[in-house]
C-alpha positions, 0 to 999 in steps of 0.5 A: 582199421582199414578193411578192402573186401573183394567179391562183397556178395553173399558173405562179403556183404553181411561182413562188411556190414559187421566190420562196419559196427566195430568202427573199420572203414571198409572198402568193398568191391564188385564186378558191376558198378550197377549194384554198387548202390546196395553196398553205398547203403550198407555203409561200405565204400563201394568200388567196381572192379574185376579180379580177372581183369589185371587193369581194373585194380589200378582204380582201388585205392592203397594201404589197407590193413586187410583184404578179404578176399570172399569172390565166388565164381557166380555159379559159371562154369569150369573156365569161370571159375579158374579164371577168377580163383587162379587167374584172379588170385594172379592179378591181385597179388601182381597188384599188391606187389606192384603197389608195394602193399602190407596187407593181410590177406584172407581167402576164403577158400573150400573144403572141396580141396580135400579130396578124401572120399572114405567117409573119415574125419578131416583136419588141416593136417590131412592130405588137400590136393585134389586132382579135379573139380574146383577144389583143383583151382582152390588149392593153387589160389591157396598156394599163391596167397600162403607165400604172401610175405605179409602174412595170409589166413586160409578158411575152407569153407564147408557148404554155405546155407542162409536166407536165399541159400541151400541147395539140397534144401531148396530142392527139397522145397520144389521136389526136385531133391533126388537120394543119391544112391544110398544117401550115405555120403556125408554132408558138411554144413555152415550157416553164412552168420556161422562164416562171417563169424569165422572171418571175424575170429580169424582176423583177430588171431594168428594166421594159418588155415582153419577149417569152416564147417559146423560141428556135426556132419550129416549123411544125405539120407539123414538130412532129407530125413530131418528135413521130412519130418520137419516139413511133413513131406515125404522122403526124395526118391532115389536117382542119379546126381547129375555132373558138376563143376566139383569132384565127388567126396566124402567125408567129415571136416573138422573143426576144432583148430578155430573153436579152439580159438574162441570161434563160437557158432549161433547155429552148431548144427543143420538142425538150429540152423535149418530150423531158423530159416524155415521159421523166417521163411514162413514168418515172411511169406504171410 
């Protein structure tokens, strides 16, 4: 099978690798030829190219079987972020329609699309069309890869954490973490190995959009809390959050459409996940 995978970072990389060790030709992709070396050595075919930029696709090569399309917006702001989510998703299908492609397409979108914030569970049936934030350009990008004729898939990826990652975490780490108001927003969670897992089953089945999270949300206040006891540290003072690109939600995303398809997690909860990182972590800083 012959694999291109556009934004190959943090969870395209580790992907690619795991492509790679099923025997697939992977092609992978990134903005700035000066890390492309990094992708030669994993064993990917490495191409520099750019989503918001139409004529750079010209230079990828034709006929793959799937795209995977794992960019992020690199933490830039707003404009950034449209411009590679709604913009980029314009150019890409522009160019596949032009070359004519087949390819199945994957996106790995969020579950900011959802924009319920009554604490209640979320499925895939539930109402996604958020006004505001990012979620707003992930659901146009959604639409537009839905209409692909050769079949696409939709995961909506809850917040990722691994090696290097995890905001609330980290911020913990340096006591900068502030409870926000009571701390009884809910949290939903995925380790990265967690969401390549989740690409892999859901090439291997039919296409649609699946939820990506782990099977036990948790409210911020319980997380810092879990987080205290594990590390000896004391709870985060309360404090306001300061704004963000993303619309402010809360609720509990389910997962039980891709587990249903035999998607299995190494990490079921923050807990097992957490717990790894932190052991790596301190294996690695002696």
């Amino acid at each position: 099978m012959r694999v291109l995978i556009l934004g190959c970072g943090y969870v395209g990389l580790p992907l690619g690798q795991a492509l790679v060790g099923q025997g697939h030709e992977v092609h992978a992709v990134r903005r700035r030829p000066d890390t492309l070396d990094e992708l030669e050595a994993a064993g990917l075919h490495p191409h520099a190219a750019d989503l918001t930029r139409r004529e750079t696709l010209d230079t990828l090569p034709g006929s793959f079987d799937w795209i995977l399309h794992t960019a992020s917006s690199s933490r830039g702001d707003a404009d950034v972020h449209r411009a590679v989510f709604v913009d980029g998703t314009e150019n890409l299908i522009d160019w596949l329609t032009i070359t004519k492609a087949h390819s199945r397409l994957l996106f790995t979108s969020s579950t900011s699309v959802y924009p319920q914030t009554d604490g209640g569970w979320v499925d895939e049936e539930c109402p996604d069309k958020p006004v505001a934030g990012t979620g707003k350009n992930l659901a146009v990008a959604e639409e537009m890869f839905l209409e692909w004729p050769a079949d696409a898939t939709v995961l909506r990826v809850a917040g990722i954490y691994g090696p290097g990652r995890g905001y609330l975490y980290r911020q913990f780490l340096k006591d900068e973490a502030m409870l926000d108001g009571d701390g009884n927003r809910w949290l939903n969670m995925i380790h990265r190995a967690d969401v390549v897992g989740a690409i892999l089953c859901a090439m291997e089945n039919e296409p649609g959009i699946y939820n990506v999270a782990d099977d036990e949300p948790v409210t911020q206040h319980d997380f810092f809390a879990w987080l205290s006891e594990l590390l000896g540290k004391p709870m985060p003072p309360a404090g306001s959050r300061a704004p963000g690109k993303r619309a402010r939600t809360h609720k509990r995303v389910a997962n039980e459409r891709l587990r249903a398809l035999g998607w299995q997690l190494k990490y079921p909860t923050f807990r097992e996940g957490y717990s790894a990182l932190r052991a790596a972590e301190s294996a690695n800083a002696k």
